[in-house]
C-alpha positions in Angstrom: -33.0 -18.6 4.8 -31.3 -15.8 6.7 -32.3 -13.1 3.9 -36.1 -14.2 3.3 -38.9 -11.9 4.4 -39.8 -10.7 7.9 -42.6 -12.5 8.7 -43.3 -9.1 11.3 -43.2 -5.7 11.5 -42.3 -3.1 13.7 -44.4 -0.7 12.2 -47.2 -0.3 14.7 -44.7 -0.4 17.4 -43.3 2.8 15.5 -46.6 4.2 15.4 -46.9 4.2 19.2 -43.5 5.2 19.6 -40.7 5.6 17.6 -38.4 5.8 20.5 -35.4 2.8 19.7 -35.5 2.0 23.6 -39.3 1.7 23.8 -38.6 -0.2 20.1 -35.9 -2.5 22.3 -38.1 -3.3 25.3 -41.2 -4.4 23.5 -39.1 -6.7 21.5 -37.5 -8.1 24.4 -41.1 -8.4 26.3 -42.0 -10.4 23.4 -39.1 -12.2 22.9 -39.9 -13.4 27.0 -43.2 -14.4 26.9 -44.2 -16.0 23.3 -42.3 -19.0 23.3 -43.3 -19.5 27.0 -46.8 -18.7 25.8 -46.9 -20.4 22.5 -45.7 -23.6 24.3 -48.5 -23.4 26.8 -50.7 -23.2 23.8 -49.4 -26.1 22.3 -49.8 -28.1 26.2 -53.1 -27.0 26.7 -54.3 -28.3 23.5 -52.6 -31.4 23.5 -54.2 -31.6 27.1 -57.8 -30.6 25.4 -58.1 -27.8 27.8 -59.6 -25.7 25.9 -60.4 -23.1 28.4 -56.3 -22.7 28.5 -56.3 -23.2 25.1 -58.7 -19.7 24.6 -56.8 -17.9 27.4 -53.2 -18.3 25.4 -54.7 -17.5 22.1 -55.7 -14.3 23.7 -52.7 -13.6 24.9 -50.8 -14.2 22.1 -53.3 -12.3 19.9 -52.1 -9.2 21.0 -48.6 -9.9 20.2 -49.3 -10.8 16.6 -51.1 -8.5 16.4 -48.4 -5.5 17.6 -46.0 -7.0 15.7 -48.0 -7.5 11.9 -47.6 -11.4 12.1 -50.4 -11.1 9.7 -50.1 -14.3 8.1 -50.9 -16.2 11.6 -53.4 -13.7 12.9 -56.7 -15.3 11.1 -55.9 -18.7 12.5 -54.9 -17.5 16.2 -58.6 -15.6 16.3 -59.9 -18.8 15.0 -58.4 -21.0 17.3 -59.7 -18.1 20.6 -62.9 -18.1 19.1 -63.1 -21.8 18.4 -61.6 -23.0 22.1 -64.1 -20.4 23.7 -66.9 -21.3 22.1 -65.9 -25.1 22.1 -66.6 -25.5 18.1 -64.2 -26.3 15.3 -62.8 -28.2 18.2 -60.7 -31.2 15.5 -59.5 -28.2 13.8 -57.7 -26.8 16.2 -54.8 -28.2 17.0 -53.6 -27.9 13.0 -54.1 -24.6 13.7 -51.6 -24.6 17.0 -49.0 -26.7 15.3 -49.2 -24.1 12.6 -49.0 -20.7 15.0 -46.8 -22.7 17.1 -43.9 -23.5 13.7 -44.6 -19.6 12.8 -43.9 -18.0 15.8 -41.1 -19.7 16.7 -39.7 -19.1 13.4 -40.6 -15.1 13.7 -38.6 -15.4 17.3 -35.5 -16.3 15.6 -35.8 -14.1 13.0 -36.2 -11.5 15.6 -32.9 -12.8 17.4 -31.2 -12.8 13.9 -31.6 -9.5 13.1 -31.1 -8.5 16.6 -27.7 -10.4 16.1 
């Protein structure tokens, strides 16, 4: 498992700056705030907050996002758009679980390479 694919990039971090401490410190940002993030996610839609439930999705957008996590990003817009609008609300928390396995996956290969 330890050779498979990225499942992120670091090429739009690159773009921004290619500077390896810049590089370091957005890594480690993310590496701080995701899993707290993604498991806040996961609370408030267990909770059916779904007001908390849009804010984290949001939050975590970006961080997909910067990072090319591209094969989460249509499901983490759907589940912002979904929780703010309060539709699609039973498909949701598939979606979570789903974001929720992924990014904690990503965060370990992150650590693993990081290793």
């Amino acid at each position: 498992m330890e050779n498979e694919k990225p499942l992120y990039s670091l090429a739009k971090i690159k773009e921004i700056d290619d500077d390896e401490d810049f590089i370091q410190q957005v890594i480690s940002i993310f590496l701080e705030t995701v899993p707290e993030n993604t498991g806040e996610l996961v609370k408030a839609c267990n909770e059916e907050n779904w007001e908390q439930v849009y804010f984290y999705a949001h939050k975590i957008k970006s961080n997909v996002n910067l990072l090319s996590i591209d094969c989460i990003l249509d499901e983490i817009k759907f589940v912002e758009q979904s929780a703010k609008n309060r539709i699609n609300i039973e498909m949701i928390p598939a979606k979570v679980s789903l974001i929720n396995e992924t990014l904690h996956y990503v965060t370990n290969q992150i650590k693993n390479s990081l290793a």
